[in-house]
Residue frames as a rotation matrix with the C-alpha (Angstrom) as fourth column:
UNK 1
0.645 -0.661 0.385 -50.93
-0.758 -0.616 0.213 58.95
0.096 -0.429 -0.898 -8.96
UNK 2
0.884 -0.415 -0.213 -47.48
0.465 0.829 0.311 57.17
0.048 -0.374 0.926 -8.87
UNK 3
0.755 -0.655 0.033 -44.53
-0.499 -0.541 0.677 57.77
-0.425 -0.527 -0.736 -6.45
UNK 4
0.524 -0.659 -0.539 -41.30
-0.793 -0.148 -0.591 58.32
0.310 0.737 -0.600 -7.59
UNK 5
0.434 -0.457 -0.777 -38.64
0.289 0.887 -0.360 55.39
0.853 -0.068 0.517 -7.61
UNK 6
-0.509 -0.823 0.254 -36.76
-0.117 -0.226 -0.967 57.50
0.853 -0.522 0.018 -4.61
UNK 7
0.015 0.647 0.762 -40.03
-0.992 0.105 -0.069 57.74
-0.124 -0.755 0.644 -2.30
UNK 8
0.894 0.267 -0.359 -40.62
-0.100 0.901 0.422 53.46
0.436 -0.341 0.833 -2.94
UNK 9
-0.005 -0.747 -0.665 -36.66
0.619 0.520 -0.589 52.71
0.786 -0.415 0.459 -1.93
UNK 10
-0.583 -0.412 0.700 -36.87
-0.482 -0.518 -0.707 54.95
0.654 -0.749 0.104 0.76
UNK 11
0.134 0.841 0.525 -39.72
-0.953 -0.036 0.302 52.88
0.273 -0.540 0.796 2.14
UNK 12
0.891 -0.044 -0.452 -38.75
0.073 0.996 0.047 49.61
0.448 -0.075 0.891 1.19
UNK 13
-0.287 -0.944 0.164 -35.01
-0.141 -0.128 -0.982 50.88
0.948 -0.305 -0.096 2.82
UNK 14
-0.672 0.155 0.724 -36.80
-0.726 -0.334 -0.602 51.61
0.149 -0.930 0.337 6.11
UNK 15
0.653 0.683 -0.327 -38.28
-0.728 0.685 -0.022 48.43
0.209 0.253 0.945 5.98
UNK 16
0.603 -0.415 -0.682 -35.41
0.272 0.910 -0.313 46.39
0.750 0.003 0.661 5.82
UNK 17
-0.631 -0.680 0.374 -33.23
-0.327 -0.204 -0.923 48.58
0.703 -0.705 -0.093 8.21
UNK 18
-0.077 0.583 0.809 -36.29
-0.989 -0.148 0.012 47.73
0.127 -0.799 0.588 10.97
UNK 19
0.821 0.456 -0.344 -36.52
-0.434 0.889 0.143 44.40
0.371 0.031 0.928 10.01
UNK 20
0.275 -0.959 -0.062 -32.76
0.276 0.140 -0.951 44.13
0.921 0.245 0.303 10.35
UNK 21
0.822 0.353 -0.447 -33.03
0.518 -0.136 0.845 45.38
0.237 -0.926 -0.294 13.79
UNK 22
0.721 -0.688 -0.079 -29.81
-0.539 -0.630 0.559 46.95
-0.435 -0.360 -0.825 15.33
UNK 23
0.032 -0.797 0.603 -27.68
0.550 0.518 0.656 45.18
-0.835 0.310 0.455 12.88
UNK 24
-0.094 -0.380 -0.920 -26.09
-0.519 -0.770 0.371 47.49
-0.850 0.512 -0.125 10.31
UNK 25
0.428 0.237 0.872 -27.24
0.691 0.536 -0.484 47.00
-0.582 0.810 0.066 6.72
UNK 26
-0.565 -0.570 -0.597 -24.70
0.103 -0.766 0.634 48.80
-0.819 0.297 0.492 4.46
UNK 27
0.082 0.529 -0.845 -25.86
-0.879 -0.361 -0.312 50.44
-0.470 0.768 0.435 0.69
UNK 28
-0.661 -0.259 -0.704 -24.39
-0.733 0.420 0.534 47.49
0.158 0.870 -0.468 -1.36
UNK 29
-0.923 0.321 0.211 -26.50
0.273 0.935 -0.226 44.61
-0.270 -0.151 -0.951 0.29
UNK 30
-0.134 0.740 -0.660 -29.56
-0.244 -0.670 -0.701 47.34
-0.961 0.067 0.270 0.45
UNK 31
-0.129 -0.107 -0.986 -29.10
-0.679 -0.715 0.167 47.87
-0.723 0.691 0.019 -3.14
UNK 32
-0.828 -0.214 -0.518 -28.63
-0.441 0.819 0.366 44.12
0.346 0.532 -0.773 -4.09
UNK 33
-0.835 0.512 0.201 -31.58
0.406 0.821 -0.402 42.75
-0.371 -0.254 -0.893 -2.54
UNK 34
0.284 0.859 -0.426 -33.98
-0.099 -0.416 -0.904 45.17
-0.954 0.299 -0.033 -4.08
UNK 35
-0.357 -0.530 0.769 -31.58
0.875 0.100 0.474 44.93
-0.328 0.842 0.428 -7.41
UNK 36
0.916 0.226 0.330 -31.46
0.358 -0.831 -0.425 48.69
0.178 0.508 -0.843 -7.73
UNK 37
0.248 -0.700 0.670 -28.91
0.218 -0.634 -0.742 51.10
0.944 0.330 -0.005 -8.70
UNK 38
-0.009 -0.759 -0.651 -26.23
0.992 0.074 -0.099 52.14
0.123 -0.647 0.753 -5.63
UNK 39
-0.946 -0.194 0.258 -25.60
0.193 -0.981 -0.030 55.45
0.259 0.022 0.966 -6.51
UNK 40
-0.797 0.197 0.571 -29.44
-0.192 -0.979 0.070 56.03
0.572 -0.054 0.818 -6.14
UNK 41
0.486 0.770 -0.414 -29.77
0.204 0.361 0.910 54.43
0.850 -0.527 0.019 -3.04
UNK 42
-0.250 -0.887 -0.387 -27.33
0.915 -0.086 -0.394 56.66
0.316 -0.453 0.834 -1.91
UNK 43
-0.873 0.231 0.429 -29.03
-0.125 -0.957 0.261 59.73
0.471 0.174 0.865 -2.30
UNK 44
0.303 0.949 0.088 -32.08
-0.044 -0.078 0.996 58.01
0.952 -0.306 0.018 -0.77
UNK 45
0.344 -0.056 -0.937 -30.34
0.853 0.436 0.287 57.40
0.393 -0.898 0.198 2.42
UNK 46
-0.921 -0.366 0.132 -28.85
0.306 -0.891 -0.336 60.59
0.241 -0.269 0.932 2.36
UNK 47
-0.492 0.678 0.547 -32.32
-0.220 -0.704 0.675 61.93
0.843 0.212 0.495 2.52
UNK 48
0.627 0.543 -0.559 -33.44
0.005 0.714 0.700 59.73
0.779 -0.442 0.445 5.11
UNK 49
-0.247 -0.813 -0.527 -30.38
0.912 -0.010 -0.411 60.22
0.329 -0.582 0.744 7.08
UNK 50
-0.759 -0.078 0.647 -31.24
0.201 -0.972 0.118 64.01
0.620 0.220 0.753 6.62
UNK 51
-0.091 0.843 0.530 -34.42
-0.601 -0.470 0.646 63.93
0.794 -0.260 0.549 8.27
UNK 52
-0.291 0.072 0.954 -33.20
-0.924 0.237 -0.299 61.74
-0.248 -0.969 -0.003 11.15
UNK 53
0.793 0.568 -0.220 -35.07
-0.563 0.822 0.091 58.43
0.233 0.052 0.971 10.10
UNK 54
0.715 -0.672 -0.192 -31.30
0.375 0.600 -0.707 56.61
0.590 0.433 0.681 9.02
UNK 55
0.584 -0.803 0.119 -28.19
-0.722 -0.447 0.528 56.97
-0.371 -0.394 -0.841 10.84
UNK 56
0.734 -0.625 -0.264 -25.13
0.147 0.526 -0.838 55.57
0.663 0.576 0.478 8.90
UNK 57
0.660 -0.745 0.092 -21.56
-0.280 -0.131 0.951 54.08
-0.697 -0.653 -0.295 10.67
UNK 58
0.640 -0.474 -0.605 -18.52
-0.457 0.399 -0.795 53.39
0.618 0.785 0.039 8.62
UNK 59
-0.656 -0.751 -0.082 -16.05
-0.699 0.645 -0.310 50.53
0.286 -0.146 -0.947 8.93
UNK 60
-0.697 0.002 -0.717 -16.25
-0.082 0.993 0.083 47.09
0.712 0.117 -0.692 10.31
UNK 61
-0.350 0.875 -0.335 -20.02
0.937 0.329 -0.120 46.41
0.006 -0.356 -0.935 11.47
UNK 62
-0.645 0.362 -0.673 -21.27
-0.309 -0.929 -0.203 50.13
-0.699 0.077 0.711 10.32
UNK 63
-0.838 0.428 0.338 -23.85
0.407 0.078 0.910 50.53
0.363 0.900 -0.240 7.64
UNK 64
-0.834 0.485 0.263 -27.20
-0.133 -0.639 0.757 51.61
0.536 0.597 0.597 8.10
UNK 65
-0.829 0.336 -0.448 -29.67
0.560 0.470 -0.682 51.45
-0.018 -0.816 -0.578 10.96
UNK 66
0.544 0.821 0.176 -33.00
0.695 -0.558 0.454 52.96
0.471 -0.125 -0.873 11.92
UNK 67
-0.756 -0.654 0.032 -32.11
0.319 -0.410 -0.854 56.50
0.572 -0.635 0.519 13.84
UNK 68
-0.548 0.587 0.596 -35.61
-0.812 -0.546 -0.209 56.32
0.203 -0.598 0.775 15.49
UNK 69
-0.641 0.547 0.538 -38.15
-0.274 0.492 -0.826 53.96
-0.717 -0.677 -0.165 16.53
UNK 70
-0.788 0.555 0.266 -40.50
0.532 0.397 0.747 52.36
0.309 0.731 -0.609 13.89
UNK 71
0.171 0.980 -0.105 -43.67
0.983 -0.176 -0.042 53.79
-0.060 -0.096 -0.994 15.54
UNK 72
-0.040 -0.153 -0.987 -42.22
0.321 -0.938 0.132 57.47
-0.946 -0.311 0.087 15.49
UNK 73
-0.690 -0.400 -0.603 -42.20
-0.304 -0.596 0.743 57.33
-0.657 0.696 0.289 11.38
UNK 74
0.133 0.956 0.262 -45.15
0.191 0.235 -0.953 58.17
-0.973 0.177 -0.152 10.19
UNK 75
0.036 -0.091 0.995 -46.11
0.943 0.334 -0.004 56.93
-0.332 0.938 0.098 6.32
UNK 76
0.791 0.303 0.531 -47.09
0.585 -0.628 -0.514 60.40
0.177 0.717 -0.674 5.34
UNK 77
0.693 -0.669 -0.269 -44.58
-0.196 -0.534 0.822 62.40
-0.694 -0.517 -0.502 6.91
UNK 78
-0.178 -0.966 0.187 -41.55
0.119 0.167 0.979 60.52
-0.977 0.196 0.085 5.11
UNK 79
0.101 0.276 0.956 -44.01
0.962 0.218 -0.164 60.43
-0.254 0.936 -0.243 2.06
UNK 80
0.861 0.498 -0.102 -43.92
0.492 -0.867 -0.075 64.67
-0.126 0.014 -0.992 1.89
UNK 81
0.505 -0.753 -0.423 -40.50
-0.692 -0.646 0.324 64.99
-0.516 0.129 -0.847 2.11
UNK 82
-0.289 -0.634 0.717 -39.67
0.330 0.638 0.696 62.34
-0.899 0.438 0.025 -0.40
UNK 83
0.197 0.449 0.871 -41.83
0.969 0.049 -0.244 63.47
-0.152 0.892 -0.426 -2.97
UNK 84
-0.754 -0.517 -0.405 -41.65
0.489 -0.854 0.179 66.66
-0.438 -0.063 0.897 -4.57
UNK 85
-0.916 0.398 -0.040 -45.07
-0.219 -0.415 0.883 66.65
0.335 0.818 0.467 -6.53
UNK 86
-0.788 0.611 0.082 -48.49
0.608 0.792 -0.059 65.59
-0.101 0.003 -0.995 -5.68
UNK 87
-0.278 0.563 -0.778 -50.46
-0.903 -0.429 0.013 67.59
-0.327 0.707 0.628 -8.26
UNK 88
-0.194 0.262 0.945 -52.56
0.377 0.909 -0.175 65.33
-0.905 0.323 -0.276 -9.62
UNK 89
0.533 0.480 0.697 -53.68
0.836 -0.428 -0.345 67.76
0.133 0.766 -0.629 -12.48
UNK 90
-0.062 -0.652 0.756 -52.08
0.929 -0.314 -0.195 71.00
0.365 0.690 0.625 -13.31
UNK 91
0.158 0.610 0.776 -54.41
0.006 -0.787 0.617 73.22
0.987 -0.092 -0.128 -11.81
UNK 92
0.975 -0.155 0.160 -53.21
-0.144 0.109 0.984 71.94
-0.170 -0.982 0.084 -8.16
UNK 93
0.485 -0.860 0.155 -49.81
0.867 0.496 0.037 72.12
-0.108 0.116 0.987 -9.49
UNK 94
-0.156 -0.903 -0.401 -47.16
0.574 -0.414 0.707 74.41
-0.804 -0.120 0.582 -10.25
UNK 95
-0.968 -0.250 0.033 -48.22
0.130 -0.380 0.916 75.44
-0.216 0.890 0.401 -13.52
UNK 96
-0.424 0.790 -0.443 -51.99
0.305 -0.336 -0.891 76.67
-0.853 -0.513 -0.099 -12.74
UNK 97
0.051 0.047 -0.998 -52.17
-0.869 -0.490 -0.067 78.85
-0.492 0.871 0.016 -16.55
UNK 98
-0.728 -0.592 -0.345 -52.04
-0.579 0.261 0.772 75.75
-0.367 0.762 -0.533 -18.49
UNK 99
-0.588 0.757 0.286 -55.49
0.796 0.476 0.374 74.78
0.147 0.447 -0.882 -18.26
UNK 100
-0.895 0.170 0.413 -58.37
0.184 -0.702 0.688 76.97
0.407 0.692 0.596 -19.49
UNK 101
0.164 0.775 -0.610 -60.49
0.139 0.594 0.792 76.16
0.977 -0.215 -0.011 -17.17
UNK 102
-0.577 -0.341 -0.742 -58.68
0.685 0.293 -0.667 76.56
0.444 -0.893 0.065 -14.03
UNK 103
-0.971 0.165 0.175 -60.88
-0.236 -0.793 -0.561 78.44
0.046 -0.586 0.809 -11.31
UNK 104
-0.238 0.858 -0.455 -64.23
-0.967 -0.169 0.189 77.61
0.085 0.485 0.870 -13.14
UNK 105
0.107 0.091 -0.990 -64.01
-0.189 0.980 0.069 73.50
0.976 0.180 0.122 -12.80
UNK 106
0.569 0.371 0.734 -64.83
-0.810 0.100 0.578 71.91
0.141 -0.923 0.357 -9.84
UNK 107
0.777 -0.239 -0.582 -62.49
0.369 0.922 0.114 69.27
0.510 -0.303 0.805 -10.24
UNK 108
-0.506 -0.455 0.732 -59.59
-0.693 -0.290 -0.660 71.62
0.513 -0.842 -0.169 -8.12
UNK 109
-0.243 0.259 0.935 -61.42
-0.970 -0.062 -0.235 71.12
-0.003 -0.964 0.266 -5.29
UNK 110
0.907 0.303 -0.294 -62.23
-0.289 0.953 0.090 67.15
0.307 0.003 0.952 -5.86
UNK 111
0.594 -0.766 -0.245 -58.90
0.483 0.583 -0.653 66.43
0.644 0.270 0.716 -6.31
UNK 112
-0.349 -0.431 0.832 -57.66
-0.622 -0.557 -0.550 68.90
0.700 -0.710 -0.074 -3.47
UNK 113
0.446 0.668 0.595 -60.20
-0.880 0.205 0.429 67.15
0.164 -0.715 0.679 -1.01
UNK 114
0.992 0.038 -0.118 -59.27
-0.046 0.997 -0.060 63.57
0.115 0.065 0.991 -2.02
UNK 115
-0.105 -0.982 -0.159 -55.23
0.188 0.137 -0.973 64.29
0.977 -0.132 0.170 -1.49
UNK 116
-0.144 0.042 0.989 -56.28
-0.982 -0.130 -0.137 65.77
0.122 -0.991 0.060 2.02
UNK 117
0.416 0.453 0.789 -57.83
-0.907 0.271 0.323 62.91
-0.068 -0.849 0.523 2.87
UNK 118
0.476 -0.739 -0.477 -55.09
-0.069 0.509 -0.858 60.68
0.877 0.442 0.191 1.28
UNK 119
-0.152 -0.929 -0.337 -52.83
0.062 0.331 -0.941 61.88
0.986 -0.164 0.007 3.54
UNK 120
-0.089 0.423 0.902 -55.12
-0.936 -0.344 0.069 62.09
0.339 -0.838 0.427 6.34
UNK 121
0.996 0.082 0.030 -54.83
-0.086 0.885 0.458 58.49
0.011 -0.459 0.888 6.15
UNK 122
0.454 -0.814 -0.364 -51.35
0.435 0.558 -0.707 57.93
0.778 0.163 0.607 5.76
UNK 123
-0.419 -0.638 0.646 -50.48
-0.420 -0.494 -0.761 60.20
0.805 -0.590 -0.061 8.38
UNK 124
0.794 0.463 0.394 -52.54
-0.608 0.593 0.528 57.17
0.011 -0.658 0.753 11.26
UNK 125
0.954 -0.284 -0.099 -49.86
0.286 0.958 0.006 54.94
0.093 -0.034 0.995 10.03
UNK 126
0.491 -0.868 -0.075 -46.45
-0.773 -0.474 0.422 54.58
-0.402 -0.149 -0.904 11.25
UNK 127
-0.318 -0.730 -0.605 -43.29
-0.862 0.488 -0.135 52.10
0.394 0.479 -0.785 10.15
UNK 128
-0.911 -0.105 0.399 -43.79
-0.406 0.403 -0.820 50.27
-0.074 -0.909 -0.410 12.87
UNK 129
0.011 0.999 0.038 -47.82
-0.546 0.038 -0.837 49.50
-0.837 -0.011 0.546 11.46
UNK 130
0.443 -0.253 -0.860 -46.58
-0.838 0.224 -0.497 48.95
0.318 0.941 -0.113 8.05
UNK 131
-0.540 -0.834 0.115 -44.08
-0.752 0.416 -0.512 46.33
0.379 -0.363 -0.851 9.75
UNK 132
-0.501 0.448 0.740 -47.17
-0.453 0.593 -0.666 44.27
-0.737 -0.669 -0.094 11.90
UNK 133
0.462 0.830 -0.312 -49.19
-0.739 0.166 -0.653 43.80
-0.490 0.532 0.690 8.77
UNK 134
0.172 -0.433 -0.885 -46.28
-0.813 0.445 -0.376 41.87
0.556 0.784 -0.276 6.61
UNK 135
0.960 -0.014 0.278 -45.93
-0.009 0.997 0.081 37.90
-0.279 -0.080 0.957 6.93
UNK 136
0.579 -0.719 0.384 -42.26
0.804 0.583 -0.119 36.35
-0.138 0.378 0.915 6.11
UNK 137
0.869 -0.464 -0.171 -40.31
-0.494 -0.798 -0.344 40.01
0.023 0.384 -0.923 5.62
UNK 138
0.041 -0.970 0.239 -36.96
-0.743 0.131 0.657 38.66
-0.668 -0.204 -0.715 7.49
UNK 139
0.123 -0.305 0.944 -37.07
0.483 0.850 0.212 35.51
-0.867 0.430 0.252 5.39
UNK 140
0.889 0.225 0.398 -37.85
0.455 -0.344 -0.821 37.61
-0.048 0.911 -0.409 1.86
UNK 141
0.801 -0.554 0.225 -35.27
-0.593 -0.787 0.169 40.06
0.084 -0.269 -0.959 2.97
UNK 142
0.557 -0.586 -0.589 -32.35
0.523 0.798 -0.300 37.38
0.646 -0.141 0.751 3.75
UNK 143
0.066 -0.704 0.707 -32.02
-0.555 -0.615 -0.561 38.32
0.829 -0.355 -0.431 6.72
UNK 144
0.320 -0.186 0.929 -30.40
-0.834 0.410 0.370 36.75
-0.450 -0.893 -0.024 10.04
């Protein structure tokens, strides 16, 4: 399994906006320290804005902040509504008829089990966990 480019910048966004504390980090600086595309680290913040995580100010000292607490955003949570897929196989996907097999194979239910308990871990961890574990962020980040 690998998450899309919009689910990592939405993490590694919320990352730096926490690390960044209550200082506004706008899209271009965002965008330049990861060295990714603007436009679609616009749309990730929209999304992130959308679900409360981001709140965004414009003009002079606006840009981009947490709009909640690090411990209130939990990994799996933000992971579910970033992604849009997490079929691992076909048969736990969208398109069920495309294998000959489906119903009769026991891997469904492996691969059903083992996403539960995926996100049965990820849903223990919050930002705010993800945040205690890392060494040097503010320095990586150039921030302060």
């Amino acid at each position: 399994m690998r998450l899309t480019i919009h689910s990592d910048l939405a993490f590694r966004t919320l990352i730096l906006l926490a690390a960044a504390g209550e200082e506004g980090v706008d899209i271009p600086k965002i965008a330049k320290t990861y060295d990714v595309s603007e436009n679609h680290l616009r749309k990730v913040a929209q999304r992130l804005a959308q679900f409360g995580w981001v709140t965004s100010t414009r003009g002079r000292g606006g840009g981009l902040r947490l709009g909640v607490e690090p411990d209130k955003i939990f990994i799996g949570e933000v992971l579910r509504r970033m992604e849009t897929d997490f079929a691992l196989v076909d048969c736990l996907g969208h398109a069920p008829e495309r294998c000959l097999i489906t119903g009769n194979c026991g891997l469904q239910n492996i691969f059903g089990e083992a996403l539960r308990a995926w996100f049965k871990v990820l849903d223990q961890y919050t930002l705010a966990d993800a945040l205690s574990r890392s060494r040097g962020l503010e320095k990586a980040l150039q921030l302060g």
